[in-house]
Each structure stands twice: as C-alpha cells, then as structure tokens.
NUMAR-182541 format. One line per 3 residues: number of its first residue (from 1); for each residue x, y, z of N, C-alpha, C. Coordinates in steps of 0.001 Angstrom, whole numbers, plus 500000, padded with zeros to 6 digits. Atoms other than C-alpha are relative to their C-alpha. Example, Ala and Ser with C-alpha at 12.3 -4.5 7.8 and 13.67 -1.06 7.14 Angstrom:
<atoms>
1> 500890/498810/500000/512300/495500/507800/500900/501200/500000; 499180/498810/499940/513670/498940/507140/499230/501090/500730
</atoms>
This chain:
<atoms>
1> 501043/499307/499285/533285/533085/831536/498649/499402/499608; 501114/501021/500844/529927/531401/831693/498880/501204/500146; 501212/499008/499716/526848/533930/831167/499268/499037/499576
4> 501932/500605/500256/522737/533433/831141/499697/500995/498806; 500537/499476/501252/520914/534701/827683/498581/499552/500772; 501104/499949/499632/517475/535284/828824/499304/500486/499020
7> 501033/499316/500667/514071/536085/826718/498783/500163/500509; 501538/499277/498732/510724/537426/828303/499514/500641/499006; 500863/499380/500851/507953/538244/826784/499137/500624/501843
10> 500519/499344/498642/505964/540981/829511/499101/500559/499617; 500822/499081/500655/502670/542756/829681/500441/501432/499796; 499964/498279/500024/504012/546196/830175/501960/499809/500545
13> 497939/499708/499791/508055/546759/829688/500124/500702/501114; 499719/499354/499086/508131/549388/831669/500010/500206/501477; 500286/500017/498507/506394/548343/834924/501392/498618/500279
16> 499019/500990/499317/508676/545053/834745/501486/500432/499608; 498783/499480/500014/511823/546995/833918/500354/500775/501111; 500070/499679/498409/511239/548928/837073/500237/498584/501052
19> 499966/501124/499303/510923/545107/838628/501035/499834/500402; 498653/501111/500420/513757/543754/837152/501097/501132/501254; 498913/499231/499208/515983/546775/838445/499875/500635/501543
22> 500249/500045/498339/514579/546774/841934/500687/498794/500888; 499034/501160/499397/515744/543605/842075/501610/499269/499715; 498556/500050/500471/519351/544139/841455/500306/499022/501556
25> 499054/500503/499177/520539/543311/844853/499370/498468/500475; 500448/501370/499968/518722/539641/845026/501127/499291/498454; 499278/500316/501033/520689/539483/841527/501408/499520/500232
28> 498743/499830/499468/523718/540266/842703/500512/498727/501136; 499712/501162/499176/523704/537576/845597/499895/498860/499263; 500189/501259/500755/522658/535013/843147/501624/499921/499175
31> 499118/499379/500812/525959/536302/841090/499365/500358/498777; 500053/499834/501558/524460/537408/838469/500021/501379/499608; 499587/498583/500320/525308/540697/836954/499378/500064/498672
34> 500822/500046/501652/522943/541944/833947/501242/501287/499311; 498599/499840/500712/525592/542681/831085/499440/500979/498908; 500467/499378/501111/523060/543895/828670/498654/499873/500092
37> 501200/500119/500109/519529/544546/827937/499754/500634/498631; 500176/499608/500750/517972/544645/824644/498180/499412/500070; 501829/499554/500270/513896/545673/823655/499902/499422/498454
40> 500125/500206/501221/512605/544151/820575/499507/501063/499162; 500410/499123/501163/511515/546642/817642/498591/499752/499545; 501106/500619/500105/508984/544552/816731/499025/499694/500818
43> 500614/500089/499131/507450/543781/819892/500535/500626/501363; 499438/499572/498551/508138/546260/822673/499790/499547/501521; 500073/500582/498806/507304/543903/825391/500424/498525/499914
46> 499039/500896/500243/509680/541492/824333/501484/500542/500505; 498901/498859/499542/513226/542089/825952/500510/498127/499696; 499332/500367/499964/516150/540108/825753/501179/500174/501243
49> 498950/499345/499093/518964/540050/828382/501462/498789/500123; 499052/500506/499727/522698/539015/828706/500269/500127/501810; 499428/499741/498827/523995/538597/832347/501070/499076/499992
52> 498429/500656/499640/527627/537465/833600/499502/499193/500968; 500234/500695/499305/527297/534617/835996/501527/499474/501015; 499569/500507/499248/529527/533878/838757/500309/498647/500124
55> 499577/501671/499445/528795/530458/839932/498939/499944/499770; 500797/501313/501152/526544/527951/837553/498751/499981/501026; 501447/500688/499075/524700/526188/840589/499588/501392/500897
58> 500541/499227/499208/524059/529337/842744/499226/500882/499246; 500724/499193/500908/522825/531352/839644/498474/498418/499831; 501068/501115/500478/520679/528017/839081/498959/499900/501850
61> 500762/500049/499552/519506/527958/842401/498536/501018/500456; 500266/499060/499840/518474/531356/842418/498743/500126/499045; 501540/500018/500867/515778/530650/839478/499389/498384/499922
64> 500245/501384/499098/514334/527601/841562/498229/500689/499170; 501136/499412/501009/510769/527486/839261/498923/500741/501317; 500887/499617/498915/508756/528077/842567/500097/501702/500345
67> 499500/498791/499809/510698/531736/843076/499820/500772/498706; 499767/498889/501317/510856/532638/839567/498251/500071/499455; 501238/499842/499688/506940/531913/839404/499628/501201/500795
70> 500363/498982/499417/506310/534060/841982/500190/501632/499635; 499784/498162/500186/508231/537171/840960/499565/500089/498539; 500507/499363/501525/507221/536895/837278/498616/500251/500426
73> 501179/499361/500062/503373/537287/838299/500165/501082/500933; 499981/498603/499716/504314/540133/840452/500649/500743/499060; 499096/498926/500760/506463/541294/837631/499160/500627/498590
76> 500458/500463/501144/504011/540583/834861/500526/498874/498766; 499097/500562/501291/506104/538217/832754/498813/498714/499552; 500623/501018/500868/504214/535849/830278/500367/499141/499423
79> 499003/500675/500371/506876/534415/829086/501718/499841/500484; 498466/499721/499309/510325/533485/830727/500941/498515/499868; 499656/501450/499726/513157/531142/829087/501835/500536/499896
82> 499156/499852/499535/516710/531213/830285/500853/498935/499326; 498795/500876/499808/520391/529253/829741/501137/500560/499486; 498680/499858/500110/523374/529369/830290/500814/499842/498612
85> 499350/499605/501638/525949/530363/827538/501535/499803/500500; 498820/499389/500154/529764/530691/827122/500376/500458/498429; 499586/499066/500904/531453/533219/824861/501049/499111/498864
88> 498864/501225/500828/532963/531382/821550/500784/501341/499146; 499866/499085/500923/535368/533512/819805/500283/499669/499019; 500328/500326/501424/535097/534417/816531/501219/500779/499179
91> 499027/499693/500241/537355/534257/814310/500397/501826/498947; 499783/498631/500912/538738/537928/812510/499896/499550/498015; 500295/500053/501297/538076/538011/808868/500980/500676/499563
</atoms>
C-alpha cells in the first residue's frame, strides 16, 4: 500500500481544518483518503497528516504546484511538504 505523509505549517488550524475537510470530495477523486491527522503540541498550527493513496500518478497529479498554490493561499498554509511513503513492517520484539 503506498500512502502520502504530509507536514503544513498554517496560520490558523482551525480555519484550514475546515478547508482541508471541505475538500474531501476533490480528495477522494484524486484517491486519496486522509488516514490520520495529527496537531503538534508544540506548535498548534503545525499538523501532520497520513493519507492512503490509490494511484501514485493521479494522487501526483492532483498536487500539480499551480493547484496546490492556489488552495494553500485560500487555505492559509505557509508551509506545505508532501511524499509518498510505503508501510515497512516492523519487526515484534
């Protein structure tokens, strides 16, 4: 399974957490399914996010820099860096 690990730094969590989850169904066509979301402690406008990915190039075309520009200054994002992952397992102790 191949997932995206995303980090974002934002002015205001809350207005772009509203964003983010408005824009589920643009997500969803891209395949991407958010798996997890985590808030930093330290900086609450820091977020982290796991999502499941479908298909590589259609999740890739889907954060084309021209598109993902656009919705981060409507979203507020200040920071936005993305890639792809797969799951290694680990071994039991």
């Amino acid at each position: 399974m191949v997932y995206m690990h995303c980090s974002i730094r934002v002015a205001d969590f809350a207005a772009w957490q509203t964003k983010m989850y408005s824009d589920r169904d643009s997500q969803l066509q891209a395949g991407l399914t958010l798996i997890q979301l985590w808030r930093s402690l330290d900086d609450p406008n820091r977020a982290f996010m796991l999502l499941e990915v479908q298909d590589k190039e259609t999740a890739r075309q889907h954060l084309n820099p021209d598109e993902v520009r656009r919705s981060s200054d409507a979203a507020g994002v200040l920071e936005f860096q993305w890639c792809f992952v797969e799951s290694i397992p680990v071994p039991s102790v």
